[in-house]
N, C-alpha and C positions, 0 to 999 in steps of 0.2 A: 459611469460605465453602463447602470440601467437605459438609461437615456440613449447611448449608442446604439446599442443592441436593440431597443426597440426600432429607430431609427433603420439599420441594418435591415430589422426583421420588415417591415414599410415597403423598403428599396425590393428587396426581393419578391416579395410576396406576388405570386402568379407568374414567378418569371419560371424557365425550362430549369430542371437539375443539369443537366448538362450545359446548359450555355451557364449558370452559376459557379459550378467545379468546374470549370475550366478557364472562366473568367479570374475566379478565385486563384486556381495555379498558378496561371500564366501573368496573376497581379505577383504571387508572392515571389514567383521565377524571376521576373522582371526586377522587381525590389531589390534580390541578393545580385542580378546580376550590374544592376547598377551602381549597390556599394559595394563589389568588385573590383568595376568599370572605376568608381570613385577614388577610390583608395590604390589603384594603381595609378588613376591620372594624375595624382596630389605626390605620390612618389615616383613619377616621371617627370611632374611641371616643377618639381622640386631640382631632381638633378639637370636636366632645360635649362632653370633660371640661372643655378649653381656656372655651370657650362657657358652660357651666354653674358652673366657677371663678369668671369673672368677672362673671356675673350674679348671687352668692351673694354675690358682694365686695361690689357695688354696695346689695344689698337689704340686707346687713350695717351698714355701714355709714349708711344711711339708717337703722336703725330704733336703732342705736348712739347715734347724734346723737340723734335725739327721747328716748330713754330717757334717756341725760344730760343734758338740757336738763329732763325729769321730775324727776330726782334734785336738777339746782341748785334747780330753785323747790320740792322740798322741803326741801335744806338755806337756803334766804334763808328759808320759814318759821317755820324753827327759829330761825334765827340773830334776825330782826327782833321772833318772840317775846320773844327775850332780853335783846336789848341795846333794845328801844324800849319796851317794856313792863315785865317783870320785874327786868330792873334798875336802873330808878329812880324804880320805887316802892316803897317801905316792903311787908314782907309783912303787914303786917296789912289795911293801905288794899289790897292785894292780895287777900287772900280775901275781903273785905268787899265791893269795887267789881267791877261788874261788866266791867273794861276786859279783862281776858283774856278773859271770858267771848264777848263782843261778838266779840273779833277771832278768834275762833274758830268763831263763828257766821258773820261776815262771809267764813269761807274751809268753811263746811260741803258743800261739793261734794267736797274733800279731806281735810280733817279730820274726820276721824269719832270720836276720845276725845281727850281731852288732860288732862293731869291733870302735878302736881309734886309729890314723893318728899323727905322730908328723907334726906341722906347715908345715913341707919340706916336706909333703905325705907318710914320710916313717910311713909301720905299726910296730903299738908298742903291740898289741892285738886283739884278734878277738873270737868271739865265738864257730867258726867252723872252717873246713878245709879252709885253704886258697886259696879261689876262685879267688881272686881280685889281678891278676897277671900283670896287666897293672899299668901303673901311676895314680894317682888319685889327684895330685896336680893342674892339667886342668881339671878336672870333674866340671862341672857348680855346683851342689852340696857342692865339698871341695869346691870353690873360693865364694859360696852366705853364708855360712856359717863363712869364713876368713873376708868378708866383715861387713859383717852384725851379730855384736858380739854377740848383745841382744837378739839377733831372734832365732827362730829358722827357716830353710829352707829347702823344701818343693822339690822335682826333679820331675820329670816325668816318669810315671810308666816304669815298663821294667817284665821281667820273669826271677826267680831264679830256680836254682835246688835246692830241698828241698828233703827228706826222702821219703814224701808223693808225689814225681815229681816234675815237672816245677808248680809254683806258680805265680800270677801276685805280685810284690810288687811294693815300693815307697820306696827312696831313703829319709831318714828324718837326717838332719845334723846339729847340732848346734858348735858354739865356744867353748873351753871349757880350762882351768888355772889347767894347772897337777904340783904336788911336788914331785920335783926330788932330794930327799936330802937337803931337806929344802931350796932350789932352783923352783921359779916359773918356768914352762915351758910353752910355748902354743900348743894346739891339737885343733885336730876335732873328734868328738863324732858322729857316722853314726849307724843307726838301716833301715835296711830294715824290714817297716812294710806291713802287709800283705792289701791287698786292697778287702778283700771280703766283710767285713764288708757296706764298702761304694759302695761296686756295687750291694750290695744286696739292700741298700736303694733307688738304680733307676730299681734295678727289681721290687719294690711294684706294679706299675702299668707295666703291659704288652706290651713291645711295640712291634710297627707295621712299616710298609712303609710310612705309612701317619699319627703315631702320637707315637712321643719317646722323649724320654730328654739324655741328655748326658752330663757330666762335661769337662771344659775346663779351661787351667789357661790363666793369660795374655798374653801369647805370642802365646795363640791360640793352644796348644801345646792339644790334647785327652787325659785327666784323667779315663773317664770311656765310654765307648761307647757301646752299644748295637750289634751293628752290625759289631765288628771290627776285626772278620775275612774276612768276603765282604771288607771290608778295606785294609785290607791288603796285600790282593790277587787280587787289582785291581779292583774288579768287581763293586764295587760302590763308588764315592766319595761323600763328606759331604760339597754339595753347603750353607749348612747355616753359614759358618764358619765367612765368611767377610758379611754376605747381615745384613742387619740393623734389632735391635731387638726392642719388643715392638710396632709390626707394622702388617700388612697383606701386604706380599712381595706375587708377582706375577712370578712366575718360571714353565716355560715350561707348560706355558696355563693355571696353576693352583694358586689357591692364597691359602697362607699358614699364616698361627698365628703363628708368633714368639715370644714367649716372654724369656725375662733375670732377674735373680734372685742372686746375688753377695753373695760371700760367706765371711762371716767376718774372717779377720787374715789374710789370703793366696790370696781373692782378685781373685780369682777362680768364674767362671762364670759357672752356673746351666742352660742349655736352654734347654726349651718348643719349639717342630716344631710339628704342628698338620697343616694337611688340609684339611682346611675349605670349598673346591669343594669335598671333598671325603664326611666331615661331609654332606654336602647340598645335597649329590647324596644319602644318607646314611638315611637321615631325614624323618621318617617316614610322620610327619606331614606335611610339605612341599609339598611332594608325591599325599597323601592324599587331601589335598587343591587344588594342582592344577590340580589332576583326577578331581575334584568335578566341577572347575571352566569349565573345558572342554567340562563334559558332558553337562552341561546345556547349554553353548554355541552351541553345537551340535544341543542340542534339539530345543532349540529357532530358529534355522536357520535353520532347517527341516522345522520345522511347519510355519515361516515368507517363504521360499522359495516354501513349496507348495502352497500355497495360493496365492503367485505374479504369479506362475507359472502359476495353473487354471485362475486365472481371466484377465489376462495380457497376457501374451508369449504363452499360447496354441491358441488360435485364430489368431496370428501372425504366427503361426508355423502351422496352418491349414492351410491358405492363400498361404505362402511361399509352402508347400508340391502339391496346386492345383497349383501354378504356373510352379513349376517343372515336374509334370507330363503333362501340359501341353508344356512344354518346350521341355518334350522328346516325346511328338507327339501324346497326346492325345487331340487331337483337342477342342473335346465336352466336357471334361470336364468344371464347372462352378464354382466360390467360393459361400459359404454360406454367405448370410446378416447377420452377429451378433456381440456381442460383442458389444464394447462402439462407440463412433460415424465417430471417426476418422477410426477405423478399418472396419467398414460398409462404407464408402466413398470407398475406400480402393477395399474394393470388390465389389462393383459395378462399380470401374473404370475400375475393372480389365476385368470383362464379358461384360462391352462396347469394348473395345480393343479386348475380342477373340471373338468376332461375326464379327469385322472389319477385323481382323488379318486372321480369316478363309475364308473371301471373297477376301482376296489379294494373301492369298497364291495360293485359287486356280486359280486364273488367272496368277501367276507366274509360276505356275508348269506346266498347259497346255502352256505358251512360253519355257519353258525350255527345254521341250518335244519335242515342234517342233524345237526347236535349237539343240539338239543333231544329229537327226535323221538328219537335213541340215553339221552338222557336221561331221556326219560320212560317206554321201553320198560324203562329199568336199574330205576327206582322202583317200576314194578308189577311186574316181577320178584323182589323181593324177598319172594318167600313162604317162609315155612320152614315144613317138611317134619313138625314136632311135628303139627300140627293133623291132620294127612292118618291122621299114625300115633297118635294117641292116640282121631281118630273109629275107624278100623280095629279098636283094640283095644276098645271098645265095643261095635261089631258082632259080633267074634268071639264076648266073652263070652255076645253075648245070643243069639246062635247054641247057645253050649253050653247055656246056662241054657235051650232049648226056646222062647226067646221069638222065633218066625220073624218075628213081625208086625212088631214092633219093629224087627228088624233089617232086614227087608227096605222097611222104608219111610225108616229112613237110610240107607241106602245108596240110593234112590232121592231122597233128597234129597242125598246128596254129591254122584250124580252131576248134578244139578243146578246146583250149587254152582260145582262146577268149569267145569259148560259153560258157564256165564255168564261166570266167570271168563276165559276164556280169549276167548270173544266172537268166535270167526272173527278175531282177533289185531288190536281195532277196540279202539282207546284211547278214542274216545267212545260212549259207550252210552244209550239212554232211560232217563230216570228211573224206570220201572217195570220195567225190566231190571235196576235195579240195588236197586230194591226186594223182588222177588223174592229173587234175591240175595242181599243182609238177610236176608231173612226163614228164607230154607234155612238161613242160619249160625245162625240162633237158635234153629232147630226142631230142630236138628243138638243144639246147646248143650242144650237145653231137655231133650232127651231121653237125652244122656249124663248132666248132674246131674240126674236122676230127680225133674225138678219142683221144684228149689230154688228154682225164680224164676216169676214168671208176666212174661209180655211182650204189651205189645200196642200196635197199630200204627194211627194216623189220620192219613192221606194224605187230599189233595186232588187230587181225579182228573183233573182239567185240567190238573193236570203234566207227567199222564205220558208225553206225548208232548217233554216239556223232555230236552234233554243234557246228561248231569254228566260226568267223567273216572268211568271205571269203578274199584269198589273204592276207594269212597271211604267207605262208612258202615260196613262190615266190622271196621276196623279200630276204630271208637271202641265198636261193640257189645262188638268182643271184648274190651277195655276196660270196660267197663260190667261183664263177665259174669266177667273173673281179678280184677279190682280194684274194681267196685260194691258186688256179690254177697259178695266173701268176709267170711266170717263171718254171711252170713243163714243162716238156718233156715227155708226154706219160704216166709215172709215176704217174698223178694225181689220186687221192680219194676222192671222195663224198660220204659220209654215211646218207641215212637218215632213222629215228627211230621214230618211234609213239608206243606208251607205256601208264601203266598208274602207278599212285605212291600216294596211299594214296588219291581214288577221285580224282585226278588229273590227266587231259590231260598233255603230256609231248610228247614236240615233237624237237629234238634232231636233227640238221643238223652238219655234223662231214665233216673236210676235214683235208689233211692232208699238208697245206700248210705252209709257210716260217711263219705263227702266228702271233701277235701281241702283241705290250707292252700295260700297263696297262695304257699311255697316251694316245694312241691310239682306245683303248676301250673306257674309259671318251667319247672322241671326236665322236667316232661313236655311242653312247648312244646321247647323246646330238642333233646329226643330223647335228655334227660340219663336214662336209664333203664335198665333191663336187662331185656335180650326175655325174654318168655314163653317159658319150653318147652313151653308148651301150648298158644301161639297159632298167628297167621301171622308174628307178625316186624315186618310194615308198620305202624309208629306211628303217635300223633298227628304228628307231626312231619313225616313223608312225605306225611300226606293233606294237607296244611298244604301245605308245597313245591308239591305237585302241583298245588291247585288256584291257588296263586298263578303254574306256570308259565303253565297253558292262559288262565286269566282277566285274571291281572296282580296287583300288591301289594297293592290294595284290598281283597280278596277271601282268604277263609282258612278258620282253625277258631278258636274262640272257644270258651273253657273256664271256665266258671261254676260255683265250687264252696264250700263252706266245710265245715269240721270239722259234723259230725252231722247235714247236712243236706243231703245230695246231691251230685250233680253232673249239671251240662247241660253237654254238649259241641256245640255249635251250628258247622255249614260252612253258607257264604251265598255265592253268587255269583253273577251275572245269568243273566236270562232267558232261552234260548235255545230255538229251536220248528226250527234246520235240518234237513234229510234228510241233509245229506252228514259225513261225520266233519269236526271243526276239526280242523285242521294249522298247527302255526304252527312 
């Protein structure tokens, strides 16, 4: 039970009180009114089967009677053939006269061959053409009729050619003591009788897929069958053959009423297949009942659920909707006092909590505040001191080397470099402030490796009035210019592109260096590196961080490279056209 219940407790957990108590209801609703539903269907499938038994009994037995009443006047034709005609006449005056012939004629609605066998199978007479060109001394027929003297015997239907076409008959044989010259002989006496009679008696009622009768003898052998072209062309077989009669058999999902009905003399089996899910699907009444029981249920559990709902679960579901809206940042909101008493506690806890909750956050958000802003001053502090002294020693040399020009226009661009850098101590700057910028660090570059690389720059000038965080392109150049560059020969390329793409700054540093694999990307995303002694220090990683503090996660550096064919290092982040620095 523990077990459950935790289980339970699992299943729900974060789910809505309202979609639970109502799931809940409408489970337990559901439950009673399906062993409602249950328990009238069990005492309706009950009187159904009752009803349907005994009207299968009835129909049984009426077509039992006329089938054996078919069977006597084919056994008095056999028998009257025998003892009025064939045996007391001589067989000669017998094939000679036409007195079998006649009374064969005089019963031709039912006889349709007749013909007599000596013991050895050979024929001695026949009414018709001789059809029966095979042996008939192994005929199941001649050997139950050889056996069984006093009987007569009964075969399993077949189709003859007739006048009128192919005919279904039955093969009917008795024993029979012929006078051969005042010499007993022994024969077999055969009438094929016609079978419409007795299939007309299982046409009285109309059958279906789900309700027919059909005759069988003992060996299981189809006397009359309904459907016994699909039979014989494969298309459907007759599962009641072997399943148990007098019973409700369950077959392929459905349960069926079999009942059996024996036929007297021949021992021939009559069976009833109806079913009884077809009847149940079919039952009006039943229908009827259980639409009735349903709507009510319906109704009952509308009218019990809105009323739990009003007086219960909407005050819950007031409460839970102020908390949520205060959840997603309406401060001020307050719940209402009402409801029963536990839900009144409930809300008044809750407006002690957002009057404390509002007094902490604002003293969390003014430190948060000043911690970013210490944050973002720590990141753009991080310059190191190589770059400053490896431009200096450039300068010197070209001092010594006599090249004043030279030196004296880097150093007019360091100091350049650095005043932008520093920017009146303004973390946001114009994007043509900080293109400048760039551009001192490249010319700076350009001209201590003595023209290793050419660079050049296609901006779009309606930028430039956009704000970027300062000292954001610096560092992917100078990237571009230790890690593009090494190993060019003069051949180097630096491209860089300011653009815009759907409100988006887009600023594209292109070089055309030996590239890199997509482990090495990971790694420089990451900050997994080792600084430059030559550079500033400040990564991809930091301009990264950075523009994701001021902008938000959306917004970043994007690193496009592969083995032998470059690398683009892409920062994208909105549009912005303010005058005053963002602070956030």
């Amino acid at each position: 039970m523990k077990k459950i219940l935790q289980l339970l407790h699992r299943k729900i957990d974060g789910k809505s009180i309202r979609l639970i108590f109502t799931a809940l209801f409408f489970l337990t609703v559901s439950l009673f009114t399906a062993l409602i539903i249950s328990l009238y269907s069990e005492y309706t499938k009950a009187q159904i089967t009752a009803f349907l038994q005994e009207k299968n009994t009835q129909q049984l037995r009426r077509m039992s009677f006329s089938i054996e009443e078919d069977v006597d006047d084919t056994i008095e034709l056999a028998n009257t053939a025998y003892y009025q005609i064939i045996k007391s006449a001589d067989l000669q005056a017998l094939l000679t006269e036409q007195t079998l012939s006649d009374f064969c004629q005089l019963h031709e609605n039912k006889i349709l061959y007749a013909a007599i066998y000596d013991i050895d199978g050979a024929l001695l007479w026949q009414n018709a053409e001789n059809y029966d060109t095979e042996s008939v001394d192994s005929a199941a027929w001649f050997q139950a009729a050889e056996t069984e003297i006093d009987t007569v015997a009964f075969d399993v239907p077949h189709y003859i050619q007739t006048a009128a076409g192919f005919q279904k008959a039955m093969t009917v044989s008795r024993y029979v003591e012929l006078r051969d010259c005042g010499k007993s002989r022994s024969g077999i006496l055969r009438f094929d009788v016609c079978m419409d009679n007795m299939e007309a008696e299982l046409n009285i009622y109309p059958a279906s897929q789900t309700d027919y009768f059909y005759l069988m003898d003992n060996e299981e052998h189809l006397i009359c069958y309904p459907f016994e072209k699909r039979l014989e062309s494969g298309v459907r077989t007759e599962w009641t053959l072997h399943a148990p009669k007098n019973q409700v058999v369950l077959q392929d999902k459905k349960e069926w009423l079999l009942q059996q009905q024996t036929i007297g003399y021949t021992g021939w089996k009559l069976i009833s297949a109806a079913s009884l899910t077809e009847e149940l699907q079919n039952n009006t009444q039943l229908r009827t009942g259980i639409a009735v029981i349903v709507l009510l249920m319906a109704v009952v559990s509308v009218i019990l659920d809105f009323l739990i709902q009003r007086l219960m679960i909407a005050p819950v579901l007031r409460l839970s909707e102020t908390m949520k809206r205060f959840g997603h940042g309406e401060l001020q909101v307050r719940a209402k006092a009402e409801s029963c008493g536990e839900i009144r506690g409930l809300s008044d806890g809750f407006n002690d909590m957002a009057e404390k909750m509002n007094q902490l956050m604002e003293r969390v958000r003014k430190e948060e505040r000043e911690k970013q802003i210490t944050e973002r001053k720590l990141l753009q502090s991080q310059i190191n001191p190589h770059f400053l002294y490896n431009t200096l020693d450039s300068i010197i040399w070209m001092i010594q080397s006599k090249k004043y020009e030279g030196a004296g226009k880097m150093v007019s661009m360091l100091a350049k470099f650095f005043r932008i850098s520093l920017s009146q101590g303004k973390d946001i700057i114009t994007l043509k402030k900080e293109l400048e910028h760039a551009v001192s660090y490249l010319s700076i570059q350009n001209v201590r490796f003595q023209d290793k690389f050419t660079f050049t720059v296609d901006w779009d000038e309606k930028l430039a009035d956009c704000l970027c965080p300062k000292l954001v392109i610096q560092p992917l150049l100078e990237n571009a210019v230790y890690h593009g560059m090494e190993g060019m020969y003069e051949d180097g390329e630096i491209q860089l592109k300011i653009y815009a793409v759907n409100e988006l700054v887009h600023i594209d540093v292109i070089d055309n260096g030996e590239g890199m694999t997509e482990a090495q990307v990971q790694k420089m995303m990451q900050g997994d590196v080792v600084s430059s002694k030559r550079g500033s220090g400040i990564g991809v990683k930091n301009v990264n961080d950075r523009i994701k503090l001021y902008f938000g996660e959306a917004y970043g550096v994007q690193i496009i490279s592969a083995p032998d064919e470059g690398t683009t290092a892409r920062i994208y982040f909105p549009m912005r056209r303010q005058e005053d620095e963002i602070e956030k």
